[in-house]
C-alpha positions as CSV (number, residue, x, y, z in Angstrom):
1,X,124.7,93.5,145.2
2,X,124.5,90.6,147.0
3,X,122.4,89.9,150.2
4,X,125.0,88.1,152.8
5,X,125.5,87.7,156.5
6,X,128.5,89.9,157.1
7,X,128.8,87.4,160.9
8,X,128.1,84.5,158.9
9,X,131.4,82.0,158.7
10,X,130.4,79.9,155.5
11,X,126.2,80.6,154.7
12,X,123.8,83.4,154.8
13,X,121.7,82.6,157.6
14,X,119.3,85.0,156.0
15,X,119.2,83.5,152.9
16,X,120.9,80.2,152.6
17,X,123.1,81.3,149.9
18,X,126.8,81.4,149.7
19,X,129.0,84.1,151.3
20,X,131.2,86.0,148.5
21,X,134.7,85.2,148.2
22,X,136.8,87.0,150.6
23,X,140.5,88.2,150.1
24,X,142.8,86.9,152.7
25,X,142.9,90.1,154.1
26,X,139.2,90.6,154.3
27,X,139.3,87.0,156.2
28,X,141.8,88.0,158.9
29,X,139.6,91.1,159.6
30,X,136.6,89.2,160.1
31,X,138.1,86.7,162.6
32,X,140.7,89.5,164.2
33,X,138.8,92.8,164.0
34,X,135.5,93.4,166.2
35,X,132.8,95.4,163.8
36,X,132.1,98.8,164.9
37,X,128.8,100.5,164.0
38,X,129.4,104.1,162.8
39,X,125.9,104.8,161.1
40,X,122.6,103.4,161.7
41,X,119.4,105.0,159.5
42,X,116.1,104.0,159.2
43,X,113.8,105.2,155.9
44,X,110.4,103.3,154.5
45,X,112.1,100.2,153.2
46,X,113.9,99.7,156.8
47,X,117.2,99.8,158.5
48,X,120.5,100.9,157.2
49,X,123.4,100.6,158.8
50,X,127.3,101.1,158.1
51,X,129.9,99.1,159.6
52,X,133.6,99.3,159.8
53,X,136.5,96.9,160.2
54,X,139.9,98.1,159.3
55,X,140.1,99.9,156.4
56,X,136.9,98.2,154.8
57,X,133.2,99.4,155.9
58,X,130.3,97.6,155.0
59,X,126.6,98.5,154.0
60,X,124.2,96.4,155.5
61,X,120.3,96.2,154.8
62,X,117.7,94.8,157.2
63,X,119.5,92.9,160.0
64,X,123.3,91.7,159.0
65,X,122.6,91.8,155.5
66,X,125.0,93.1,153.5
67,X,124.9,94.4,150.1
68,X,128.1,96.5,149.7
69,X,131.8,96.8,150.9
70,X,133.9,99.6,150.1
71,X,138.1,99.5,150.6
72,X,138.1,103.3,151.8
73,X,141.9,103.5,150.9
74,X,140.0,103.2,147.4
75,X,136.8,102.8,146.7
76,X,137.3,101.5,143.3
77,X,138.7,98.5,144.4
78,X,136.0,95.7,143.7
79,X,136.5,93.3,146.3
80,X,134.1,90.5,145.5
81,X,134.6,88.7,142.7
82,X,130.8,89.7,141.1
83,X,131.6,92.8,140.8
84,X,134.4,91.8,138.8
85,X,133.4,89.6,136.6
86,X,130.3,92.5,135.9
87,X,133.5,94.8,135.0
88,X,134.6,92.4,133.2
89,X,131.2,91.8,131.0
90,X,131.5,95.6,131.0
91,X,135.0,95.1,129.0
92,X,133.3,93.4,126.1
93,X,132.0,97.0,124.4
94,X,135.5,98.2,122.9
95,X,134.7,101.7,123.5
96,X,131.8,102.4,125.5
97,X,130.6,105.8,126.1
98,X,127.7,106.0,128.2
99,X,126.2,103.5,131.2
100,X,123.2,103.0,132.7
101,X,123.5,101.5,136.5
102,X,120.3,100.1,138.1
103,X,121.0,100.2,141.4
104,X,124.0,102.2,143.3
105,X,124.1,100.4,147.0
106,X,127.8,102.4,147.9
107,X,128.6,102.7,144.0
108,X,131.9,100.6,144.6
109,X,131.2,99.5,140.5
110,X,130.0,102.4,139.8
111,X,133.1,104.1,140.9
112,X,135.4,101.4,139.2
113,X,133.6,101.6,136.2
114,X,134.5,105.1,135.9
115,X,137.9,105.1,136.4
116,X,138.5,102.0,134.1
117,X,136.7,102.6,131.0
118,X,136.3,105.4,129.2
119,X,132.9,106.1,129.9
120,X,131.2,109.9,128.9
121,X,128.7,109.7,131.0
122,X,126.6,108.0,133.3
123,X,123.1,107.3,134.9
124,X,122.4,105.5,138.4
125,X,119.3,104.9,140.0
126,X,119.1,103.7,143.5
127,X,115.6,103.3,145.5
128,X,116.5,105.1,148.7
129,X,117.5,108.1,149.3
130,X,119.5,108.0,152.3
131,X,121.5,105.1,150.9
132,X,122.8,107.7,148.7
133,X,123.2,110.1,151.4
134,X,125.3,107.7,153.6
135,X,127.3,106.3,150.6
136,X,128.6,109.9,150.3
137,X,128.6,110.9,153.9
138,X,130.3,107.4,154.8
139,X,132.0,105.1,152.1
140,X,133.4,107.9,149.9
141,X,131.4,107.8,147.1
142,X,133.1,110.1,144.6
143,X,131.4,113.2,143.6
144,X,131.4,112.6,139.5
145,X,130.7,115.0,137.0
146,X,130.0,112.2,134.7
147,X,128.0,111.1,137.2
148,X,124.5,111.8,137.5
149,X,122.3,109.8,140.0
150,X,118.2,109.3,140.4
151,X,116.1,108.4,143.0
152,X,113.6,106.4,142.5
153,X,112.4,102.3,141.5
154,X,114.6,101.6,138.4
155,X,111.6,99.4,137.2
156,X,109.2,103.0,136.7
157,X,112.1,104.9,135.4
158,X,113.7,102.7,133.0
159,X,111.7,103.8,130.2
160,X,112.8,107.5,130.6
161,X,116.1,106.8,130.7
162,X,118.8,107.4,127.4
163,X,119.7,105.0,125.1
164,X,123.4,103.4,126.6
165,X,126.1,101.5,125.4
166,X,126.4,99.6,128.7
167,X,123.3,98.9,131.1
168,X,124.7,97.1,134.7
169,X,121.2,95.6,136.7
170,X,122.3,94.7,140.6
171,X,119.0,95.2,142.0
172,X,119.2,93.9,145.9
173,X,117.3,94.2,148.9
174,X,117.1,92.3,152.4
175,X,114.9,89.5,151.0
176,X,116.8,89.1,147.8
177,X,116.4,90.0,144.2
178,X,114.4,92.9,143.3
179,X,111.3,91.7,140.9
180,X,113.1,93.2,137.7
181,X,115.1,90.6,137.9
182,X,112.6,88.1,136.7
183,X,109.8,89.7,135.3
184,X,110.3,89.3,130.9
185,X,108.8,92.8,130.3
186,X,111.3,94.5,132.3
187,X,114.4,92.7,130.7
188,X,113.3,93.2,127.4
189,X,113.1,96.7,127.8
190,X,116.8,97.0,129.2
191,X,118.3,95.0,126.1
192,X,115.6,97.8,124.0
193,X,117.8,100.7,126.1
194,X,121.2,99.4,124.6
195,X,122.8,101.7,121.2
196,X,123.8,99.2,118.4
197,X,126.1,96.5,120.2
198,X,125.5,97.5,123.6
199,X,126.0,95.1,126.5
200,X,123.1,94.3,129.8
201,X,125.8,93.3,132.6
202,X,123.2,91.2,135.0
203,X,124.2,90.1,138.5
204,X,121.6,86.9,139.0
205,X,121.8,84.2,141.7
206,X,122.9,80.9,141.1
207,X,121.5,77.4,142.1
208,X,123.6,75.1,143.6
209,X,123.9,73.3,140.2
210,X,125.4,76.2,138.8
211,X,122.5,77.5,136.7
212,X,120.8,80.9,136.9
213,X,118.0,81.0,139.1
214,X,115.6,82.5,136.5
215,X,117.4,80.3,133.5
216,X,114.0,79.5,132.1
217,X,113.0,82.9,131.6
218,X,116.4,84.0,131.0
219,X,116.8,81.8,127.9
220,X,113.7,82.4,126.3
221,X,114.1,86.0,126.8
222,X,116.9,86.3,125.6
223,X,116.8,83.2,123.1
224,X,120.0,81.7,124.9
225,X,121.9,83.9,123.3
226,X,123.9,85.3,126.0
227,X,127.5,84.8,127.9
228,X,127.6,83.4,131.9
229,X,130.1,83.8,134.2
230,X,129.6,81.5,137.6
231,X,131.8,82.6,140.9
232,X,132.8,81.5,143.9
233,X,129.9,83.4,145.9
234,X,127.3,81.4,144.8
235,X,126.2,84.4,142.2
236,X,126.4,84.1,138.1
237,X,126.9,87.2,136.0
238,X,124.8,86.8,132.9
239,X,126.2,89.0,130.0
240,X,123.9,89.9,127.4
241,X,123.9,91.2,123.8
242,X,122.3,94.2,122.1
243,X,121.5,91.9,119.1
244,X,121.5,88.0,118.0
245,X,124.3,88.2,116.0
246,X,126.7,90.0,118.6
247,X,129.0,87.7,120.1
248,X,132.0,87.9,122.9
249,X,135.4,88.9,120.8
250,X,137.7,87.1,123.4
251,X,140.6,88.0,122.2
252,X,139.7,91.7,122.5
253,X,138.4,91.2,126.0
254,X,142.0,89.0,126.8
255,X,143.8,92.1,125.7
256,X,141.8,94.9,127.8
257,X,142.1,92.4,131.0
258,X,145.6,92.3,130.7
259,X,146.1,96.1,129.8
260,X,144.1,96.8,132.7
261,X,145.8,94.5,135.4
262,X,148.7,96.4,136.6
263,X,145.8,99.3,137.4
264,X,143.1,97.5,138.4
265,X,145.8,95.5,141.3
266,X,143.9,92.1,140.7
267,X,143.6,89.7,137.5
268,X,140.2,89.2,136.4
269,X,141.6,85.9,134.1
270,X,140.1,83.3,136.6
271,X,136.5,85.2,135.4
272,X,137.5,85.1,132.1
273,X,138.5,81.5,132.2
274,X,134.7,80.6,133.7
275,X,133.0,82.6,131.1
276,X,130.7,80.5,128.6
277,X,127.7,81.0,126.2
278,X,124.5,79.7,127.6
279,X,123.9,77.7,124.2
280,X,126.2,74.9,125.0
């Protein structure tokens, strides 16, 4: 999830950061279509509210502030291109079995990830509450017997958590990235929660030179040994290995895009095409 101004026409007011990328049709809605508020909540972390345009709604934190949009038609679709280039980071495990998401918002990748790979069983944990409730109530979160979600701060329950092969951290509020996102101890124990060649899937901001906002940390961490994926929205997807001598089989992850492309009714090739190693 990323925080943006759902009014904004090319900036985040709120933040200064880049809007995502919007489809064509996403961009006639926004400058044809007149938002309609159908669900507006209020827990300990502040407002919540859900609006719709067409056949997209919109979950929004704080005051025009979105972090999710769901295609109700079907919610799997990812329609930012973050979300898929995070499925695609997902696609590097041949055969994963079991997934960890830190942070759900309306479980759009959540959703995708469990119709598209073939995935056991998985864990989400999202901070509020009634985000879940209204995600379900509102933007057709699936129920999932694979499924299983926790409420609670992802950075306390982390450590209780199962051994995964694929762990996806997208943790967003109004004012930005959650602290996980930078702080070493916290990373270092989500690489310690991947099985043998397991894959962390990280959704980080990116500075306007293209670099990850936390790169420092990031590449001592993780000792640069880790796969980026810049897009359009001003966000990079890091993609990072169980182990030092793991590395990106591309020609593996060019076959499952293209298996998956009729289904999936997008091509995630430009992503591939921007992904690099850090090291370079």
């Amino acid at each position: 999830m990323k925080p943006i101004s759902r009014l904004a026409a090319n900036q985040s007011k709120s933040t200064g950061w880049p809007l995502l990328n919007l489809s064509k049709k996403l961009t006639s809605l926004f400058t044809t279509e007149k938002p309609m508020l159908i669900a507006d909540q209020q827990d300990s972390y502040g407002n919540i509210r859900i609006f719709e345009m067409g056949d997209y709604r919109f979950l929004e934190f704080g005051h025009q502030i979105e972090q999710s949009c769901v295609f109700m038609p079907d919610p799997s679709w990812l329609e930012y291109d973050y979300t898929r280039a995070m499925l695609m980071g997902a696609m590097c495990h041949p055969n994963p079995s079991s997934a960890l998401f830190l942070g759900l918002g309306a479980g759009t990748l959540t959703t995708a990830c469990l119709k598209f790979l073939p995935l056991q069983h998985a864990n989400a944990i999202e901070l509020r509450a009634e985000v879940i409730s209204l995600a379900k109530q509102y933007l057709a979160l699936p129920t999932n017997a694979k499924l299983t979600i926790q409420v609670g701060d992802a950075l306390e329950l982390l450590a209780e958590q199962q051994s995964v092969d694929l762990i996806f951290l997208d943790l967003y509020t109004d004012h930005g990235p959650s602290e996980g996102h930078s702080a070493w101890n916290f990373l270092g124990e989500c690489r310690k929660k991947l099985k043998p060649n397991g894959w962390l899937i990280i959704n980080q901001w990116a500075l306007p030179n293209g670099i990850p906002k936390d790169q420092p940390l990031l590449n001592a961490r993780f000792h640069k040994h880790y796969w980026q994926c810049l897009v359009e929205s001003g966000n990079i997807v890091l993609i990072v290995p169980q182990n030092k001598t793991q590395k990106v089989d591309f020609q593996q992850l060019q076959q499952c895009i293209n298996k998956l492309e009729p289904q999936l009714g997008y091509s995630l090739q430009p992503l591939l095409d921007n992904l690099t190693f850090a090291n370079q």
